[in-house]
N, C-alpha and C positions, 0 to 999 in steps of 0.2 A: 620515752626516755632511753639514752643509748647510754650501755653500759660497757667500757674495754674490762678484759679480765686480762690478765696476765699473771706468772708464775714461775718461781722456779728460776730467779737470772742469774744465781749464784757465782756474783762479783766477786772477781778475783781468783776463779777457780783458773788452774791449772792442767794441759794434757800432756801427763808423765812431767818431762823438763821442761815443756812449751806454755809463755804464757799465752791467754788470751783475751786480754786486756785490748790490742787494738780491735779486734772483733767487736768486745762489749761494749767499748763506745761506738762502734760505728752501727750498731741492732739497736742501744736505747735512742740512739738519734733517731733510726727506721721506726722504732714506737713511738716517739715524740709526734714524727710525720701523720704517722696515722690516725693519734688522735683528733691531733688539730683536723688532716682531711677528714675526718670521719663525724666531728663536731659531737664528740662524746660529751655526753652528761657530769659521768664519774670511772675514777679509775679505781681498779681490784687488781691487786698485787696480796697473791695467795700463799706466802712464805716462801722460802730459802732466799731471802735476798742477797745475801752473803756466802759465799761457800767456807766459811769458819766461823768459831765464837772471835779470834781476832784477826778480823780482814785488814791489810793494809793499806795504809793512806790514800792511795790511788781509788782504789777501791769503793772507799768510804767517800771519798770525793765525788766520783762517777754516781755512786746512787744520789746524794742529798741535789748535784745538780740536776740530775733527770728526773726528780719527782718535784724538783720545785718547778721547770718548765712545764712540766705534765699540770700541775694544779694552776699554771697560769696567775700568779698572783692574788690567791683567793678565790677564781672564777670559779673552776671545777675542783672540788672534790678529791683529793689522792687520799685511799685506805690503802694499808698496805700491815700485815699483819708477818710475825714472826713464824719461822719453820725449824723444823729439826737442826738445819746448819747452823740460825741465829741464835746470838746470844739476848734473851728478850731484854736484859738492861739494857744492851749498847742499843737496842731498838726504842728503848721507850725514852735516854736519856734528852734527845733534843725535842722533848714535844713541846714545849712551851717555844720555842721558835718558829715547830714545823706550826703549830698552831698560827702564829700569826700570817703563813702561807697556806694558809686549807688544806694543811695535810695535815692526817690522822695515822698517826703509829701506836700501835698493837702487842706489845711485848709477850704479853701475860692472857693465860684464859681466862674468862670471866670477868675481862679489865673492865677497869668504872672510867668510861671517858668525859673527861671535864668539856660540858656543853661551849661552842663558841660563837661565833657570827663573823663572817666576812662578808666583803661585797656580792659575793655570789651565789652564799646561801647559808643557813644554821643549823645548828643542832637542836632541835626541837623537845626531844624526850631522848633520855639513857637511864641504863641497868645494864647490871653486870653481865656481858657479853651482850650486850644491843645496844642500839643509837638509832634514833630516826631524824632522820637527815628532811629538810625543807629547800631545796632548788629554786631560786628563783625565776627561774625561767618554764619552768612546771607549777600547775595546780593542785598538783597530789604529790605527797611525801614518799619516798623510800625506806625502807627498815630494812634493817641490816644485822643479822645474828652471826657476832665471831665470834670464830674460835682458832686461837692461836696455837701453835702444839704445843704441847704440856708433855715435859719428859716422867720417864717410869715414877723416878720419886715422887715426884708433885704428884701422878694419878695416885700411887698405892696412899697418900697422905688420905687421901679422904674418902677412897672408894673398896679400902678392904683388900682382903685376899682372893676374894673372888672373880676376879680381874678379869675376865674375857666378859664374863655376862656383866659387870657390876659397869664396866666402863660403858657399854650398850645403851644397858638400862640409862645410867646418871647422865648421859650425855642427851641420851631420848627424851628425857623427863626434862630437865633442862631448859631444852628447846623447846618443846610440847609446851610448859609454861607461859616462856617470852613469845611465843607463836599466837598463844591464847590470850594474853592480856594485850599484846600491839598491829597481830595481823592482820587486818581487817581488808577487804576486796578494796577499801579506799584508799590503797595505797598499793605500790609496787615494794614484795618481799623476798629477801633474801639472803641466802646465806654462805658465807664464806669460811673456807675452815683450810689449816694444812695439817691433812690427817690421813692414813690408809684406809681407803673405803674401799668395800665394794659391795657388790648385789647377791642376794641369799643366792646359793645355789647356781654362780656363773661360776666360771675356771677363775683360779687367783689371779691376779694382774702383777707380774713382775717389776720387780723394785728397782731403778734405776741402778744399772751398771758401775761399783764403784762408791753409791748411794749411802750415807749412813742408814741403815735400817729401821724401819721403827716399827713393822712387824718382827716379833721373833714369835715364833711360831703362828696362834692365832690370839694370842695374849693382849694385842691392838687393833686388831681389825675391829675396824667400825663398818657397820652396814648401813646402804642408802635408804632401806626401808624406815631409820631410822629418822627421817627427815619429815619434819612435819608436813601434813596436805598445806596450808598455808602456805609452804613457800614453792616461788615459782621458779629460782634458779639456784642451783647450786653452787659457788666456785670453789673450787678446792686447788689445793697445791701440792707438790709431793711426786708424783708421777711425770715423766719426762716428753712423752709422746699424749699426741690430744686423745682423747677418749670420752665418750659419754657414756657415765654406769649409768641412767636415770632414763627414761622416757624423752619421746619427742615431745609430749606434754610439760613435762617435769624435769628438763635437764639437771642432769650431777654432771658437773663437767672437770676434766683437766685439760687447764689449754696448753699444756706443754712447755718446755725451756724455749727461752729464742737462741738458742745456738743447741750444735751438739754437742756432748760434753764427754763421752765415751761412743769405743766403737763397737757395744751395741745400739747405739741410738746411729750408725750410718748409714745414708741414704734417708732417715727421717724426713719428714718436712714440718719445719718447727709456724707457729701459729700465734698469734692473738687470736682473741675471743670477740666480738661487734655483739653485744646482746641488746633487742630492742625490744622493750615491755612496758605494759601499761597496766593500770589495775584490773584486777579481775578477770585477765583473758591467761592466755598460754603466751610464752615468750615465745621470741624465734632469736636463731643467733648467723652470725655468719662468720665462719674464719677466713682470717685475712692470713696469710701466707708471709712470714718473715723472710727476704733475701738473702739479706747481710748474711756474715762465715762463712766460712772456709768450711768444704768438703769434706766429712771424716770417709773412708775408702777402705775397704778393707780387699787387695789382690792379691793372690798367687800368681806365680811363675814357674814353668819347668826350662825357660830358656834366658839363659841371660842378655842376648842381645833384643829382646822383646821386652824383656824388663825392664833395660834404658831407654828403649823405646817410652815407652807409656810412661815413664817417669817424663822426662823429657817432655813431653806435649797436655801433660799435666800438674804444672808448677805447682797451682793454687789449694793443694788437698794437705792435707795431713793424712798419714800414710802408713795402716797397718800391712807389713809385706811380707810374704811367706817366698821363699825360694826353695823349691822340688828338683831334687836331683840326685844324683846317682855316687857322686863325690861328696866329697867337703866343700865347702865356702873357701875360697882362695883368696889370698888377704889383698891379691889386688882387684879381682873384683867385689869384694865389698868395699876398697874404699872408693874403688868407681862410680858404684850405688851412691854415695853418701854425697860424691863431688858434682851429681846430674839432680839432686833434689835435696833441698832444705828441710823439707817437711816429713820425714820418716821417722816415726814414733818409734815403731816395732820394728826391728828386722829378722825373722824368724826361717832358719835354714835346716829344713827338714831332708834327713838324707835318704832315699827310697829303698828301703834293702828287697833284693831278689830271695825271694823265700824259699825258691828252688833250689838256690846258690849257697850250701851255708858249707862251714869247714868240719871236716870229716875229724874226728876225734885222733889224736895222734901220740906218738910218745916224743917229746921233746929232748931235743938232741942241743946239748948242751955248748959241744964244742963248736956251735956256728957261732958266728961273729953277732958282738950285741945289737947291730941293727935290723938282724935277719931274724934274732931271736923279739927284739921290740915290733917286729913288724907282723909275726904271729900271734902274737900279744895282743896288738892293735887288732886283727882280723878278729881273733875269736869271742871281743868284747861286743863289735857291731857287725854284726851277720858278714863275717868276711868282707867288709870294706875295707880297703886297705889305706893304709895312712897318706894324705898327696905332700906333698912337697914342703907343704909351709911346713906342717907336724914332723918330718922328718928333721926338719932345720933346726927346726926348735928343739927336736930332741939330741942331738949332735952338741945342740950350742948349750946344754943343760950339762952336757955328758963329758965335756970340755972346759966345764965352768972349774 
């Protein structure tokens, strides 16, 4: 059985002022592809589908299209559960539709999903947070334990004050249950969650860049030891870059966003998940490698004819840009900068002060003329740089106003 995982596509997200909306459709088309090439089973789509509680129209459009191609008219399977960004109503409102297309949405943890049948396979048995799925084109079932995120209120509703250990516990128990009464070696099991996990005693795994958080301090860290021996793959959501917390045996995996979305995720390389598993063995997986997006880049410069350079012979990035120098930014070459590349996010002009060079404490002599006096002014704020031309003008045209 071949399983795609995916995660994280957070439609309709934004970088700074730029959208990236043509990107996002042109990466779930490259998903689309790869299922069909890859003749998957079932799709997992492991929260933030949305990057708001209210995505706009566009947005909304691009997902219900790409997951109705993805399920193929009933054939395959699309699960696709809510994350931190979603709002789980607006996730769970169209299920009696997505239902008549074999998609299954997820709003809520512990949801009860109403059993269905299509031409290409059913839902054989559910409980709250599980479904086991029957494939027709397999002999053996799937089981499927979600869990959707559940924000702080909803846990402390039923798990106490004791919050770090109590969510562990209730979360472990839980699943140790649904694990125990449906996981049996006669079937392929697994579980899907969008939650912050990791492994006792590894380094914490940073929270996407920009990320609503859903760690604040250790108060939601879930650990993978947590996960029942029974299940044989993890998918989770929530983290931006691929990572397996779990075993070669035992993957916990995040198969990362398909685009990048800040620029600490640049130079990433974003990924699907290919998992192929049968009952009773150890899965195996393969990442497929997303093309689609645009470059996030993050470069320095200390010379400005090199940094229209490189803008210049790299259109297609989006472009966090430091400029090192010994002046100020001169307002004709920043709009130089601006006129040789569309895609500059940041423009960031760091002025190098000589530490050796600084201005000698003085008594200020009154009767000089106000420019000589604003121009020591100006020196003794930034390590003796003195003010270039544009700052002089401006200060003239203020002092004349």
């Amino acid at each position: 059985m071949k399983i795609l995982h995916t995660a994280d596509w957070h439609l309709g997200k934004r970088l700074d002022s730029f959208s990236r909306m043509d990107e996002q459709h042109l990466v779930m088309e490259e998903i689309i592809q790869i299922a069909d090439q890859q003749e998957v089973d079932l799709v997992l789509i492991a929260g933030d589908l949305f990057d708001s509680f209210n995505p706009g129209v566009e947005a909304i459009e691009l997902f219900y299209k790409t997951i109705k191609r993805l399920a193929k008219n009933g054939m395959r399977p699309v699960i696709a559960i809510a994350g931190n960004h979603d709002s789980p109503n607006l996730i769970d409102a169209p299920d009696p539709l997505a239902r008549a297309s074999g998609i299954i949405l997820i709003g809520h943890p512990n949801a009860l999903v109403t059993p269905f049948t299509t031409e290409g396979f059913t839902i054989t048995h559910k409980d709250k947070g599980f479904i086991e799925l029957h494939i027709d084109r397999h002999d053996y079932p799937i089981r499927i334990l979600h869990t959707a995120y559940a924000n702080e209120i909803r846990l402390k509703q039923y798990l106490g004050e004791e919050k770090e250990v109590q969510l562990n516990r209730a979360l472990a128990e839980n699943w140790r249950k649904l694990a125990e009464a449906y996981c049996d070696d006669r079937g392929v099991n697994i579980l899907t969650a969008h939650l912050y996990m990791n492994k006792i005693g590894t380094p914490l795994i940073e929270e996407p860049d920009g990320e609503k958080p859903i760690k604040i301090g250790n108060a939601d860290l879930i650990y993978s030891e947590s996960i029942p021996d029974q299940i044989q793959y993890t998918a989770l959501g929530h983290i931006h870059g691929f990572k397996n917390i779990g075993s070669t045996q035992k993957p916990v995996v995040y198969a990362s966003s398909p685009l990048c979305y800040s620029f600490a995720e640049a130079g990433q390389t974003k990924y699907v998940n290919i998992v192929n598993a049968v009952p009773g063995e150890d899965v195996t997986y393969d990442q497929i490698a997303l093309r689609q997006g645009k470059s996030l880049v993050r470069k320095s410069f200390t010379d400005i004819g090199q940094c229209i350079t490189w803008l210049s012979e790299n259109p297609e990035t989006f472009v966090e840009l430091t400029l090192k120098s010994q002046t100020f930014l001169k307002a004709e070459d920043r709009k130089l900068i601006y006129q040789t590349h569309s895609g500059i996010v940041y423009l960031i002009p760091v002025v190098q002060h000589d530490q050796q060079n600084t201005l000698d404490k003085k008594e200020i002599n009154l009767t000089q003329d106000i420019a000589t006096l604003f121009t020591d002014y100006f020196k003794s704020k930034n390590a003796n740089q003195a003010p270039n031309e544009d700052i002089l003008n401006l200060f003239r045209e203020i002092l004349n106003s």
